[in-house]
C-alpha positions as CSV (number, residue, x, y, z in Angstrom):
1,X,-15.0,21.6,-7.3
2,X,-12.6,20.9,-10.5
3,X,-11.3,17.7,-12.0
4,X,-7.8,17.9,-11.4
5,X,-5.8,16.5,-14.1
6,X,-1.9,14.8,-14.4
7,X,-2.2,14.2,-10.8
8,X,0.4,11.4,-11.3
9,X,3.1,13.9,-12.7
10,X,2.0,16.3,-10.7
11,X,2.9,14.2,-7.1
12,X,5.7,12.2,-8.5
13,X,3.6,9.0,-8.7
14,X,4.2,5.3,-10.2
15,X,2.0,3.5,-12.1
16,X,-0.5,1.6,-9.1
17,X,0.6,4.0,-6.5
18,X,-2.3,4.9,-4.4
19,X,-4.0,8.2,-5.1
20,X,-3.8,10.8,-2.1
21,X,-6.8,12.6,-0.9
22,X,-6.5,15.9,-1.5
23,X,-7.9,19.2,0.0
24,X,-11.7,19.1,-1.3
25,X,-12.6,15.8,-1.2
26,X,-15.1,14.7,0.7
27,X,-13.9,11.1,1.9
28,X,-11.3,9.1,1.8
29,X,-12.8,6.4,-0.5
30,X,-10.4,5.3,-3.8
31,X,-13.6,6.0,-6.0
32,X,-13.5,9.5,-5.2
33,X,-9.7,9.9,-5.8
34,X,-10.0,8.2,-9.0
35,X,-12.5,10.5,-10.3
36,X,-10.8,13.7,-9.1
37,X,-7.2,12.6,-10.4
38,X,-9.0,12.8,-13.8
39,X,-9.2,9.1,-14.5
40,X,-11.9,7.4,-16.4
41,X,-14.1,5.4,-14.0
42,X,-15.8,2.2,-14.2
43,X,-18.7,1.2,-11.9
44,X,-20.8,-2.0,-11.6
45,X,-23.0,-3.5,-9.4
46,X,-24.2,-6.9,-7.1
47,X,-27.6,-7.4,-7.1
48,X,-28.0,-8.9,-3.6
49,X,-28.4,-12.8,-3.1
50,X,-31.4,-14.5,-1.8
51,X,-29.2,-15.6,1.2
52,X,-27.3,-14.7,4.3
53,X,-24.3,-16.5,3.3
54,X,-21.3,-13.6,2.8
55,X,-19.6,-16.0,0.1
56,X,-21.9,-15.5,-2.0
57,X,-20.8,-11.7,-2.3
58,X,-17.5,-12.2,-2.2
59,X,-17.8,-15.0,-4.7
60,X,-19.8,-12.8,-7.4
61,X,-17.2,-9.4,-6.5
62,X,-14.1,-11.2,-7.4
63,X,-15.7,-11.8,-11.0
64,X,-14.6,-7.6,-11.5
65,X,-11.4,-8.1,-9.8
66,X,-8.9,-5.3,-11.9
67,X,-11.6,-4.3,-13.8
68,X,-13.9,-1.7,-11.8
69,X,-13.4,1.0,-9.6
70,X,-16.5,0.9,-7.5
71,X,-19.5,-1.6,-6.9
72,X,-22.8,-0.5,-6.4
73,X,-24.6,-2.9,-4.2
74,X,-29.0,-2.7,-4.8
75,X,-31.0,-1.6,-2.6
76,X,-34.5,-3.8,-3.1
77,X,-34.1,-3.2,-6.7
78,X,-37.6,-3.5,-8.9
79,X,-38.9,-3.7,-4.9
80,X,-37.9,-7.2,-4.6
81,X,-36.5,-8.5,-1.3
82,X,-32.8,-9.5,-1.0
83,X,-30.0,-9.1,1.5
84,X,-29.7,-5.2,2.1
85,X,-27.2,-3.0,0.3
86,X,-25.5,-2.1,4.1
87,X,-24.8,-5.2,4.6
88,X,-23.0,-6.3,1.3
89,X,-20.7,-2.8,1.3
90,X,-20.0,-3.9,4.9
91,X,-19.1,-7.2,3.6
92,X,-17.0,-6.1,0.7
93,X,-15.5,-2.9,2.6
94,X,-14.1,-5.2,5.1
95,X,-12.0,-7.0,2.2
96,X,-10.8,-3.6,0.7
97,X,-13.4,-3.5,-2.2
98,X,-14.9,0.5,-3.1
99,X,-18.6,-0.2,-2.9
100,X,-21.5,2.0,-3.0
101,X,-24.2,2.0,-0.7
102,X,-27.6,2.2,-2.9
103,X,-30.2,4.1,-0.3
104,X,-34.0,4.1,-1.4
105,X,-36.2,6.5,-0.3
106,X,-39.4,3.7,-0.9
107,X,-38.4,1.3,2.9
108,X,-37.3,3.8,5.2
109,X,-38.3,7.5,6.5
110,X,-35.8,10.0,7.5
111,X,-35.1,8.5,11.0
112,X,-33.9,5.3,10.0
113,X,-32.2,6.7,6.8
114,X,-30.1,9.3,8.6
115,X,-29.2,6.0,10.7
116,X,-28.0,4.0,7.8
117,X,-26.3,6.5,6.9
118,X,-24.0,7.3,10.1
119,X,-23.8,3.2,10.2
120,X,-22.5,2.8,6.9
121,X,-19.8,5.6,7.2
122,X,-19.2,4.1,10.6
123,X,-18.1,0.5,8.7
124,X,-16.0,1.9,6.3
125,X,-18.6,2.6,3.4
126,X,-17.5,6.0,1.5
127,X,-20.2,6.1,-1.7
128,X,-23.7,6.7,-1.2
129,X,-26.1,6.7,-4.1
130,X,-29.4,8.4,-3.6
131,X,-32.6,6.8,-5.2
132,X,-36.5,7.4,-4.8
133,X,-37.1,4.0,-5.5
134,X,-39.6,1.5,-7.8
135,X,-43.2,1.4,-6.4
136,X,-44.1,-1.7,-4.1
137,X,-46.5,-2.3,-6.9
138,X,-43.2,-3.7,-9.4
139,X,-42.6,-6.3,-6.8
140,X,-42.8,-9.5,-5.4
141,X,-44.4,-8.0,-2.1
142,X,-47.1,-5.3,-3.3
143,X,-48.4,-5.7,0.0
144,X,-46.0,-3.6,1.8
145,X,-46.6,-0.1,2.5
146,X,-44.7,2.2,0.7
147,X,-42.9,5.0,2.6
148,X,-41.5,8.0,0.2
149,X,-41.1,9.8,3.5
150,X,-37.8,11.7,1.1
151,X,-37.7,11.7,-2.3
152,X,-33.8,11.5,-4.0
153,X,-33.7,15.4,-4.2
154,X,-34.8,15.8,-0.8
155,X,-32.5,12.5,0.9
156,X,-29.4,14.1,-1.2
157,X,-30.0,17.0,0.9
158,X,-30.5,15.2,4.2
159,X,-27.1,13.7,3.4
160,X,-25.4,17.0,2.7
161,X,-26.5,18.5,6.1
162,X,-25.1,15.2,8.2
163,X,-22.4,15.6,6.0
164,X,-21.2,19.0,5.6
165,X,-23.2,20.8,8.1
166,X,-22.7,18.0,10.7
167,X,-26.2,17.9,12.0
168,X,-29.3,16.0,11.7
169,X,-32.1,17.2,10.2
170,X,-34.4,17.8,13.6
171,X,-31.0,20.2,14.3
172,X,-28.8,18.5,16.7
173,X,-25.6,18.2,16.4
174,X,-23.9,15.2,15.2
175,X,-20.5,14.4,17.4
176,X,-18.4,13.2,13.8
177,X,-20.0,13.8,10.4
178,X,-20.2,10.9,7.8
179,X,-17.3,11.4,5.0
180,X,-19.5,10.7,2.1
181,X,-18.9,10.9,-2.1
182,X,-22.5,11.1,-3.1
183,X,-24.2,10.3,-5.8
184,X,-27.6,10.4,-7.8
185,X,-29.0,8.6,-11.1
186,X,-30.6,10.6,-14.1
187,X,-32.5,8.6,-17.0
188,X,-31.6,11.0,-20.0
189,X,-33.9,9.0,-22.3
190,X,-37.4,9.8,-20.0
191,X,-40.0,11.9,-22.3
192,X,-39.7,14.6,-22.0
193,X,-36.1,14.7,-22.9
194,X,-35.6,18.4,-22.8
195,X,-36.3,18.6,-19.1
196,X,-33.3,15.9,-18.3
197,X,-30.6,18.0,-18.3
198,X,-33.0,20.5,-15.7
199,X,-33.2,17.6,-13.2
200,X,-29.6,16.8,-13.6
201,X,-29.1,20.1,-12.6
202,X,-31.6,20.0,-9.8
203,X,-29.8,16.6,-8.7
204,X,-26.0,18.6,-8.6
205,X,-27.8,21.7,-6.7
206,X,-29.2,19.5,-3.8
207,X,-25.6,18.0,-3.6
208,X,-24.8,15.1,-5.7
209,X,-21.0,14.7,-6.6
210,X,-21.2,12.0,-9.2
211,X,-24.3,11.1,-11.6
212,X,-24.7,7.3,-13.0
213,X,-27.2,7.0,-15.8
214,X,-29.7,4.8,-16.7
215,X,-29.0,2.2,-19.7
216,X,-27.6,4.0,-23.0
217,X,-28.2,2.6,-25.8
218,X,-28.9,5.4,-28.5
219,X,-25.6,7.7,-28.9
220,X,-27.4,10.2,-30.7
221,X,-29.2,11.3,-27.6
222,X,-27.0,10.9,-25.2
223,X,-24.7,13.2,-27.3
224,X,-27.6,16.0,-27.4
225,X,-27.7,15.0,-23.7
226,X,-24.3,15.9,-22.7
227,X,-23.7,18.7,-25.0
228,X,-26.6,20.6,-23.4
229,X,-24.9,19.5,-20.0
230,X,-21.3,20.8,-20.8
231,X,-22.9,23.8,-22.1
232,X,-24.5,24.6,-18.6
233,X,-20.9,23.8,-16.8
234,X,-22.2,20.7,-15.1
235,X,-19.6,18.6,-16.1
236,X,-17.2,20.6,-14.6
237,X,-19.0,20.7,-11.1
238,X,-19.5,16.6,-10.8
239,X,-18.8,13.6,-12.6
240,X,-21.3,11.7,-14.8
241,X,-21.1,8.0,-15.6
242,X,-23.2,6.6,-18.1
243,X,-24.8,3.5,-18.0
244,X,-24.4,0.6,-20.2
245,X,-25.6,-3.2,-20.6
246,X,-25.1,-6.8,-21.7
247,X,-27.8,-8.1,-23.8
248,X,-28.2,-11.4,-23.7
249,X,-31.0,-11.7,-27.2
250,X,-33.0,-9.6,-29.5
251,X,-36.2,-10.7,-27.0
252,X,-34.3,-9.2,-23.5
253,X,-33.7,-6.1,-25.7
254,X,-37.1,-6.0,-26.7
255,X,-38.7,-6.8,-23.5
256,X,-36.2,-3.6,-22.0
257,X,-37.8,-1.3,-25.0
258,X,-41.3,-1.9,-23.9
259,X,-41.0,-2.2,-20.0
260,X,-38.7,-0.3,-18.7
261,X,-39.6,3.4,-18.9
262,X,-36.9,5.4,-20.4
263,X,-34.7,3.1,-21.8
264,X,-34.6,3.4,-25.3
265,X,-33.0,1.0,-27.8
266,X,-32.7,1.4,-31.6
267,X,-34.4,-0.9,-33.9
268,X,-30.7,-1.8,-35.3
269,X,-29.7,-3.1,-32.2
270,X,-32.5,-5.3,-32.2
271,X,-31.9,-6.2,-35.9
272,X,-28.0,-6.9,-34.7
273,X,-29.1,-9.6,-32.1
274,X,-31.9,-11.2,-33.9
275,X,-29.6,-11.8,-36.6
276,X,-26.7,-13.0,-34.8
277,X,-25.7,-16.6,-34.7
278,X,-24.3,-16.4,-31.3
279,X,-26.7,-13.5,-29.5
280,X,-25.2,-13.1,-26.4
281,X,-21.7,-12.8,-28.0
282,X,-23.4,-10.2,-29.9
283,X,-24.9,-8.3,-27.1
284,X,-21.0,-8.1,-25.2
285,X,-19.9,-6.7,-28.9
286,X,-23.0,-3.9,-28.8
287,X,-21.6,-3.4,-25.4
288,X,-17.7,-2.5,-26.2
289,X,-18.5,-0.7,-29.3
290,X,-21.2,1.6,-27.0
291,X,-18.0,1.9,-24.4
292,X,-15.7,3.1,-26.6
293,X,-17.8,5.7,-27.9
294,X,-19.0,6.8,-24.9
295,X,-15.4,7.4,-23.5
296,X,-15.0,9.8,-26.7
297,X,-18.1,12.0,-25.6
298,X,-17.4,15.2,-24.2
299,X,-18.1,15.5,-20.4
300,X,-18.5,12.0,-19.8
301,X,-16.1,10.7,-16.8
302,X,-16.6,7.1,-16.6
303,X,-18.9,4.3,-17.3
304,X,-21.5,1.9,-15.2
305,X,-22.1,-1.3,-16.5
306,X,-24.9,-3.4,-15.8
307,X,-25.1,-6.8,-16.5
308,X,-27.6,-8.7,-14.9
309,X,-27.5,-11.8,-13.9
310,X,-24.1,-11.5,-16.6
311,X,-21.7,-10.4,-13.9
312,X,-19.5,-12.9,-15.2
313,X,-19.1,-10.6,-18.6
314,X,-18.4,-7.8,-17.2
315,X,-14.3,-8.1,-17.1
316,X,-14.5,-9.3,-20.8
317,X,-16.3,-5.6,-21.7
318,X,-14.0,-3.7,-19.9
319,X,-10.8,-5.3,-21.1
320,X,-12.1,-5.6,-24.5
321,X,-13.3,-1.9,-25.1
322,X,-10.0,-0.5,-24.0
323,X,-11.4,2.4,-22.2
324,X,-9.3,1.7,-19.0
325,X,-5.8,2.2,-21.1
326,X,-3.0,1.0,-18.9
327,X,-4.5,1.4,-15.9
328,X,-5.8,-1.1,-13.6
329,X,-7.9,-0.6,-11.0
330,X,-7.7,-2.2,-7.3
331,X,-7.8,-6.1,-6.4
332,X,-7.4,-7.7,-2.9
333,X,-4.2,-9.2,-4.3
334,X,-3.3,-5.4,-3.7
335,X,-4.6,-5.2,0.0
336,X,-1.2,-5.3,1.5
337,X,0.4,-2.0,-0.5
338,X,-2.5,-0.4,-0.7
339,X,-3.0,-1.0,3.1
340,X,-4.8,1.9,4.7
341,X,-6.2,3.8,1.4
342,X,-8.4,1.0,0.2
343,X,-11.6,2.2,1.6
């Protein structure tokens, strides 16, 4: 499928009309449209509250309010326990947000995942990222038994076949197939780098229609990353989002470096924040500058920022680094013209 381009010219649109859904898509969901009219995306996430009090979502979405396109809501991230990812996209879907449904292979088997899969396109939910998922081991409950029933390659292709071939995977038929834009994460910076751009590939074949990276914080690599990516026509078959993040001190990027496989960071980043008076204004500079070179990468067709436990940031990023232009994406203050194509 291609990336069509001038959509707005092309069907007479305004400035904040809604996007239509085309032939070839495959849901109605805004981030989807977005992505295909040839816009450049922004995605964040909601890591989950230690609660079953719904403000608390809604609270912590309205911090990206006209800033993102999509919010990716964790599903037992580092294998922690916390409200489940269905649950906070049925939450947000009911006020008109775009979330993403995060899906780890690690809790459930196939059974219950080709279930939370029908239930989430069932209440609204049109994203679907598909994860393996951290080992119990990472977490606060290394008691639990792992499951790993699927692994991301494999659960992308379950979701295909409900999907497209409107069928579970014992065979029977399904009676309405989910409408789901799925996607899949690649880490570009895992050793050995020259076999990344094979699993991205691996990643589109089994089905995925949009990638989001890990953190990227080294442009060289994720240059050499994408070039070998356009070269293999990947870019023009899905969308890739890289990621990005807020860091708050020379120590947090430090701590990242050392822990967290894959993610690289350049000893003059850490120079830049351990020399900074103010660190974590620092970090949200680091941040922009990274945006606005990533939008000027070849391939690239959006960007997911991650700001832990700095959601409150995010908006500043976005608006500073410029890499939305004029547009702005959807708010509930828009629910009542956008009624009926804010899923």
């Amino acid at each position: 499928m291609g990336k069509p381009t001038n959509i707005t010219a092309e069907y007479g649109l305004n400035p904040g009309d809604p996007l239509p859904q085309l032939a070839g898509h495959v849901s109605h969901g805004r981030f989807e449209r977005v992505l295909r009219a040839g816009h450049f995306a922004i995605t964040t996430e909601i890591a989950p509250p230690d609660s079953a009090d719904p403000d608390e979502i809604l609270k912590r979405a309205h911090l990206f309010d006209g800033y993102v396109d999509a919010i990716n809501a964790t599903d037992g991230s580092g294998a922690h326990c916390h409200m489940s990812s269905l649950a906070v996209c049925a939450i947000l879907t009911r006020i008109g947000y775009s979330p993403v449904i995060q899906v780890s292979c690690r809790d459930r088997n196939r059974i219950a995942i080709q279930g939370d899969v029908l239930g989430a396109a069932a209440l609204g939910v049109t994203n679907l990222l598909c994860l393996t998922g951290d080992d119990v081991s990472a977490g606060d409950h290394p008691e639990a038994k792992p499951v790993f029933d699927l692994d991301s390659i494999s659960l992308l292709q379950t979701v295909r076949t409900l999907r497209d071939e409107q069928r579970f995977l014992s065979g029977r038929a399904l009676d309405t197939s989910p409408s789901l834009f799925m996607g899949a994460t690649i880490n570009p910076f895992v050793p050995p780098v020259e076999n990344r751009v094979d699993q991205l590939a691996k990643k589109i074949e089994a089905g995925a229609d949009f990638i989001q990276s890990q953190y990227c914080f080294d442009l060289d690599l994720l240059k050499s990353f994408m070039a070998q990516a356009v070269d293999l026509g990947l870019t023009e078959r899905r969308f890739i989002l890289i990621g990005v993040g807020v860091l708050a001190s020379a120590r947090t990027a430090q701590w990242l470096r050392d822990n967290v496989p894959g993610v690289h960071i350049p000893d003059t980043i850490i120079h830049r924040l351990d020399a900074a008076k103010d660190p974590k204004q620092e970090g949200r500079n680091i941040c922009v500058e990274l945006m606005q070179q990533i939008k000027e990468i070849n391939g690239i067709s959006g960007i997911h920022v991650m700001a832990y436990r700095q959601e409150k940031y995010v908006a500043d990023v976005v608006k500073r680094s410029g890499v939305l232009g004029t547009r702005q994406p959807w708010a509930p203050e828009q629910m009542e013209t956008s009624i009926g194509t804010v899923s």
